[in-house]
N, C-alpha and C positions, 0 to 999 in steps of 0.2 A: 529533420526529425532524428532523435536517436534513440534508440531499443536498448534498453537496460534490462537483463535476467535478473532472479533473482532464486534460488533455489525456496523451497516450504510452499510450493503451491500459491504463493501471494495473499494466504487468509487474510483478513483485512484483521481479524487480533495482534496480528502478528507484525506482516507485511505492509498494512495500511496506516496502521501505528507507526510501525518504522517511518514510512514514509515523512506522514505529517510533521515528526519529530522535525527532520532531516527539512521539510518545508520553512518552519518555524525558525529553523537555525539560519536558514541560508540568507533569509530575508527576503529582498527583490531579485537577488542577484542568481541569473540560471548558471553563469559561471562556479558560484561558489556551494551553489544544489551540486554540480555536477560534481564537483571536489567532494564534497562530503559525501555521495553515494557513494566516492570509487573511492576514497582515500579512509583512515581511521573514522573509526563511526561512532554515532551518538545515542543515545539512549539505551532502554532495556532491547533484548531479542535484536541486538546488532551484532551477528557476526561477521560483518566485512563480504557477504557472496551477492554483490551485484556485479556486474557483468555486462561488459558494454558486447550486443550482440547485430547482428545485421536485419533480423528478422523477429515476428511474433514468433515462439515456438511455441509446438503443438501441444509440447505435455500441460502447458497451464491450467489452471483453473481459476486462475484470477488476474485481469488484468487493469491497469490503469495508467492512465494518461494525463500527463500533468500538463499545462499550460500557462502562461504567462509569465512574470518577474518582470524586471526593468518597470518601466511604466505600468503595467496591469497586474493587478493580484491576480494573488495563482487560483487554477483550478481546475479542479481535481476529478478525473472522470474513471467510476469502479463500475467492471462488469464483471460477472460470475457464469461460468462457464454453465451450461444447464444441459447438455448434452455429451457423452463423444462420438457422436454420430456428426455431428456439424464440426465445420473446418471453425477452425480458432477465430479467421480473418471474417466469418460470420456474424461471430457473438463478440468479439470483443474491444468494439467503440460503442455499445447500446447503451451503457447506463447512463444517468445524468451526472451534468455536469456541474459541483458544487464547488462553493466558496469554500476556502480554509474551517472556516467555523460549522458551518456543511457537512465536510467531510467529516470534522472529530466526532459530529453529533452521529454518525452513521458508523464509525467506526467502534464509538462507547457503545452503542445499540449490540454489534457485535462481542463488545470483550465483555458486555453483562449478560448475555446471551450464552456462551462459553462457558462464562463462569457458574452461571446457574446450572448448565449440563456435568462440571465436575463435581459440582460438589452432589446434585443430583445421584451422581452414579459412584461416589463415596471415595473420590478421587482423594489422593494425598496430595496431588500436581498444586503448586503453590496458585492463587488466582494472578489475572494478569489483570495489571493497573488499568487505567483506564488513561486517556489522555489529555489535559488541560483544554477547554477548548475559548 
């Protein structure tokens, strides 16, 4: 298993986006995932801060678990932190665990979500795309 940080709290507009980009590119290959998190990055809202770390750490509020490549499609498990009263290693393997196509639909769910709060509250912040899924 390897722990990857990533600094923004892991919003899934953001963070889960990033991700599935990064899923999409790599193909099967968890070798060539792992190149692309730590090496030059892909899409919007990539700026290069993951982080190969030893542990969950506490500040999260968003975590996820990705599994498979080689032989298995990947998949993708988001949890949200609901408390800071509870230890991280509590809450953060509970969500289910989605197919690639899964996840973007759970993640668009998010960046429409978002977007309807900016423009809601008369934001000028440009919206954030959504992800091919």
């Amino acid at each position: 298993m390897v722990y990857l940080y990533r600094h923004h709290d892991g919003y899934l507009p953001y963070t889960g986006a990033n991700l599935w980009r990064h899923l999409r590119e790599a193909g099967q290959s968890p070798t060539a995932l792992l190149a692309s998190l730590l090496g030059p990055g892909v899409g919007s809202n990539d700026d290069g801060t993951y982080e190969v770390t030893t542990y969950l750490h506490g500040d999260i509020e968003h975590c996820y678990e990705i599994v498979g490549g080689a032989d298995q499609e990947w998949r993708v498990r988001h949890s949200a932190r609901r408390d800071w009263e509870s230890s991280v290693e509590s809450w953060a393997l509970s969500g289910p665990s989605k197919t690639l196509e899964g996840f973007a639909e759970l993640v668009n769910a998010e960046i429409r979500g978002s977007n309807a709060h900016l423009r809601a509250a008369g934001s000028s912040y440009p919206p954030v795309a959504e992800v091919a899924s």
